[in-house]
Every structure is written in C-alpha cells, then in structure tokens.
PAVEX-882470 format. One record per residue: z, x, y of N, C-alpha, C in turn; residue in one letter. Coordinates in pm, 1 decimal, padded with zeros to 6 digits. Example, Ala and Ser with C-alpha at 12.3 -4.5 7.8 and 13.67 -1.06 7.14 Angstrom:
2
00780.0,01319.0,-00569.0,00780.0,01230.0,-00450.0,00780.0,01320.0,-00330.0,a
00708.0,01285.0,-00225.0,00714.0,01367.0,-00106.0,00787.0,01290.0,00003.0,s
***
This chain:
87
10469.5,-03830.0,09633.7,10528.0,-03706.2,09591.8,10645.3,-03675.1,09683.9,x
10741.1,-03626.4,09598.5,10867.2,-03601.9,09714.4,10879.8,-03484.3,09704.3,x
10949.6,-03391.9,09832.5,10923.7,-03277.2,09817.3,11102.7,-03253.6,09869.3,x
11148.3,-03152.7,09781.2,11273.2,-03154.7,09791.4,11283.9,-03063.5,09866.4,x
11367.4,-03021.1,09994.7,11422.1,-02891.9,10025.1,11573.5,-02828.0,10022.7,x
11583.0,-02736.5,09956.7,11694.5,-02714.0,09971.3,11731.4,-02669.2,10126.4,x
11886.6,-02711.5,10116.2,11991.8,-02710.2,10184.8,11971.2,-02564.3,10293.8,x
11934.0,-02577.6,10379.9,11918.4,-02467.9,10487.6,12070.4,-02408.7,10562.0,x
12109.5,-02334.3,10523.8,12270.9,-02270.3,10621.8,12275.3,-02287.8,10768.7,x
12321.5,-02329.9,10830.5,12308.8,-02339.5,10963.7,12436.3,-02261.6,10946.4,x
12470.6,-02133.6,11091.5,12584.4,-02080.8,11088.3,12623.7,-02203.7,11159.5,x
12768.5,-02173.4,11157.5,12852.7,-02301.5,11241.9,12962.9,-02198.1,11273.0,x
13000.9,-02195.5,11362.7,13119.1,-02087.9,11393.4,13224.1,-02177.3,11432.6,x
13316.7,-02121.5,11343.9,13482.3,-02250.4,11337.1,13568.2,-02149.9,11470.5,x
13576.5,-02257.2,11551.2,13649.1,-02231.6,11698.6,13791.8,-02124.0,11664.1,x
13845.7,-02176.8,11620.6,13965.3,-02104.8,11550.9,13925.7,-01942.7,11529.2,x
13849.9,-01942.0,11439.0,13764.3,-01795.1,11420.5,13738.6,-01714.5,11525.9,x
13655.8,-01831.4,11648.6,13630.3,-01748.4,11748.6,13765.1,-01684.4,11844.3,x
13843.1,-01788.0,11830.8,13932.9,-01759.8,11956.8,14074.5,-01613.9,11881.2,x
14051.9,-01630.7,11745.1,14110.6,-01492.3,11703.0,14069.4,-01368.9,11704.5,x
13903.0,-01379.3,11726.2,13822.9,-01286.0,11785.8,13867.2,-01214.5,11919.2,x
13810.3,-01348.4,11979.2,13857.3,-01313.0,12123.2,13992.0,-01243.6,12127.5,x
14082.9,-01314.1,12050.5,14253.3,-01234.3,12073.9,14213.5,-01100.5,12025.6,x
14149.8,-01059.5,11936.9,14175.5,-00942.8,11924.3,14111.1,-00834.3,11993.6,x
14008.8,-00868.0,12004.8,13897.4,-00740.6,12138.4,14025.1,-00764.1,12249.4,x
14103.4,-00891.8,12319.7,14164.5,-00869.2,12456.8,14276.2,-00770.6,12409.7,x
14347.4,-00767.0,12262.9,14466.7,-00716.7,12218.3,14390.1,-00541.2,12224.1,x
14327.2,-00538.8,12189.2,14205.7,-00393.9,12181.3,14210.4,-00358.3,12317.8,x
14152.8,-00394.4,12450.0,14143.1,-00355.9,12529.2,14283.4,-00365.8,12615.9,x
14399.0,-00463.5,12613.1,14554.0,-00408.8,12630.6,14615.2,-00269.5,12597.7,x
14620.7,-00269.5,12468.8,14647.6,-00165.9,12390.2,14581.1,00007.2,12491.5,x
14435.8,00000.4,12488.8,14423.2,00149.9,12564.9,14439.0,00091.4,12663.1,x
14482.9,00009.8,12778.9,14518.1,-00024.0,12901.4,14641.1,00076.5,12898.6,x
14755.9,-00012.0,12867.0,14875.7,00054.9,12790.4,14937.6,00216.5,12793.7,x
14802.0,00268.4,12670.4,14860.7,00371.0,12638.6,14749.6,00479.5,12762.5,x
14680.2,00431.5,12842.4,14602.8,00492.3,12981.7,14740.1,00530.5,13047.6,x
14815.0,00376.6,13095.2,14889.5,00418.9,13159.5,15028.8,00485.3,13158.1,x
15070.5,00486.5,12996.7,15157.4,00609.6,12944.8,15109.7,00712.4,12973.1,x
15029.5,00733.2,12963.0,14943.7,00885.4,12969.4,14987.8,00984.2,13110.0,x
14905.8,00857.4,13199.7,14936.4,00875.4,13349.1,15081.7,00890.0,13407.8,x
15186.0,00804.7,13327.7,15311.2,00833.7,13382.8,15400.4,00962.9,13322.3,x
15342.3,01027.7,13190.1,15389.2,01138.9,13137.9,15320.6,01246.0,13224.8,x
15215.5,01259.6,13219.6,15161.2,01318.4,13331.2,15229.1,01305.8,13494.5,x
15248.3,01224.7,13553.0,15299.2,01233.6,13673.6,15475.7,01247.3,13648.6,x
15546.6,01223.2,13534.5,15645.0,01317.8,13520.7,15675.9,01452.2,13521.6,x
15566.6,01508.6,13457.0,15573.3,01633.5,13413.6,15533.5,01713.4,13604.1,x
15448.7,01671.9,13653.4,15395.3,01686.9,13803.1,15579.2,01706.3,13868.7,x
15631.0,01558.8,13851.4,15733.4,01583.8,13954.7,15814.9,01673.2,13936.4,x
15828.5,01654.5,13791.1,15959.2,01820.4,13724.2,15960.9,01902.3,13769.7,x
15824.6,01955.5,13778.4,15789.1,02096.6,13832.8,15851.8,02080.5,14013.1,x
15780.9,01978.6,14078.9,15840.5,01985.9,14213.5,15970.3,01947.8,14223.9,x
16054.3,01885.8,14127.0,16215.3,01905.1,14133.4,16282.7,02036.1,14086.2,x
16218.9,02132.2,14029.3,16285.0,02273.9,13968.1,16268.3,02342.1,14153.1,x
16163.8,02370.7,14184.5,16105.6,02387.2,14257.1,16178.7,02398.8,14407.2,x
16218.6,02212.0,14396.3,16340.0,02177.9,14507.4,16457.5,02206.1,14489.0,x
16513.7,02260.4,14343.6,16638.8,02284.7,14344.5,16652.5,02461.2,14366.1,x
16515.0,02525.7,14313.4,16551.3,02702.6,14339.6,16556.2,02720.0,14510.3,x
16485.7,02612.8,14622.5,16480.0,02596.6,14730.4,16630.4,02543.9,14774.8,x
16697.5,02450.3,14739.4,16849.8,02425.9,14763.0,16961.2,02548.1,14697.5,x
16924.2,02589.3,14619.1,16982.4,02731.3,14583.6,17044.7,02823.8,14623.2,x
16878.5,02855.0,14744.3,16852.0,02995.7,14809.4,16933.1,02926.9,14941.3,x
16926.7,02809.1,14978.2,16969.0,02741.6,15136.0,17126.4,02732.4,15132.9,x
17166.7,02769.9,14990.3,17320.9,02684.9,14979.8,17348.0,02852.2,14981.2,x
17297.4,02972.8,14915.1,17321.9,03110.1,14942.4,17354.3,03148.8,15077.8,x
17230.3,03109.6,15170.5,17251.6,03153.0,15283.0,17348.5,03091.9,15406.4,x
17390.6,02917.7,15310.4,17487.5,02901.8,15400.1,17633.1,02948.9,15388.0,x
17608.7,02947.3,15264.4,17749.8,03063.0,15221.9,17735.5,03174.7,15280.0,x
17681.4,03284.7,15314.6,17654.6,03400.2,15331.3,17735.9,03378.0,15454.4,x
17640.2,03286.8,15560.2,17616.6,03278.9,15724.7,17838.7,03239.5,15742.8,x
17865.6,03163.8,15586.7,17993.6,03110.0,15624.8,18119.7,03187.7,15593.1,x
18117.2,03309.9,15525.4,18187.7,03412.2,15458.5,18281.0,03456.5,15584.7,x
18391.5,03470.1,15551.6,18507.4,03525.8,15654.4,18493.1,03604.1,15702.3,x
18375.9,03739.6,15633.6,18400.1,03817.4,15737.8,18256.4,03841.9,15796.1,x
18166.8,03767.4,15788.0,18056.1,03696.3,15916.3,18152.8,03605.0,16013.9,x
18221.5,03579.6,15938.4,18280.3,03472.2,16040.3,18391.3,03561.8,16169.5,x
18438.4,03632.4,16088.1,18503.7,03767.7,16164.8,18440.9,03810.4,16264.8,x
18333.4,03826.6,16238.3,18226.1,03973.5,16324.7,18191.4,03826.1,16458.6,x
18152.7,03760.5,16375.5,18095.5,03643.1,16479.5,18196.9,03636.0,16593.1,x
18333.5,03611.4,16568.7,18468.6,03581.4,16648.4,18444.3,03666.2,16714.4,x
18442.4,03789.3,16661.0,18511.3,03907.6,16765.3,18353.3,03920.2,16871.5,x
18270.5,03917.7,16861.3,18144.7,03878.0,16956.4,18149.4,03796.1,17054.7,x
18213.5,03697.9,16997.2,18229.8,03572.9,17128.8,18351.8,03609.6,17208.9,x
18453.5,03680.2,17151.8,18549.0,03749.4,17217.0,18659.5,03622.5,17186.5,x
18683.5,03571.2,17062.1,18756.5,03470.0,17008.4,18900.0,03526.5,16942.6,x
18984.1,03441.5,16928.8,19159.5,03539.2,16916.9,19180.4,03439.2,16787.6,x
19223.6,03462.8,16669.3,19265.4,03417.4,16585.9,19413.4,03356.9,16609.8,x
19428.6,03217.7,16631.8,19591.7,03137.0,16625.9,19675.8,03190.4,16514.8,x
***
C-alpha cells in the first residue's frame, strides 16, 4: 500500500526579501533619528534667539551710555574739572 502525502510548505525565506526588510526597519529608525535631531536643533535655535535679542537690548543700553558718557557737553563739564583749556 502506498501512502501518498501531500506536499508539506516549508517557509523558505528568499534572502533578497530579507535584506529589503532589514533596509527598511534601518530606513524607519534613520528617519526618527533625523527628524529627533531637527527637532533638537529648532529647539536650540529658538533658545539662542531669545539670548541674541537679549544680547542686542544689552549692546543697546551699553552703546546709550557710551554715547551719553561721550556727548560734548559731558565732555565739557569733564574738561573744565580736570582744569583742561580747549586749543
């Protein structure tokens, strides 16, 4: 008596298949690598802006007062203190 069996599936996984796999989970985990570190550099833009507005209302107020300190007639009052004669 012969006893027939059918044909049993063995998976077989075609290499090719796998390694487009693989490309794509590494392309997956690039991708939010990526856009992590966009994130982080819009963020640490926005950080420095603020400390460049910041540094410029501070150069502002310093460039006011050196004008002020440099005005002719501070500069006047100053002369005549030191007991200085205009040429």
């Amino acid at each position: 008596m012969t006893i027939i069996e059918p044909h049993k599936a063995k998976y077989s996984y075609n290499p090719i298949v796998l390694y487009m796999l693989f490309a794509l989970a590494a392309l997956a985990c690039l991708n939010i690598y990526f856009y992590n570190e966009g994130v982080d550099l819009r963020h640490s833009i926005s950080a420095n802006s603020k400390i460049l507005q910041s540094l410029q209302v501070n150069n502002a107020e310093l460039k006011s007062r050196l004008y002020a300190v440099t005005d002719l007639g501070n500069l006047d009052a100053i002369a005549k203190s030191e007991n200085l004669v205009k040429d």
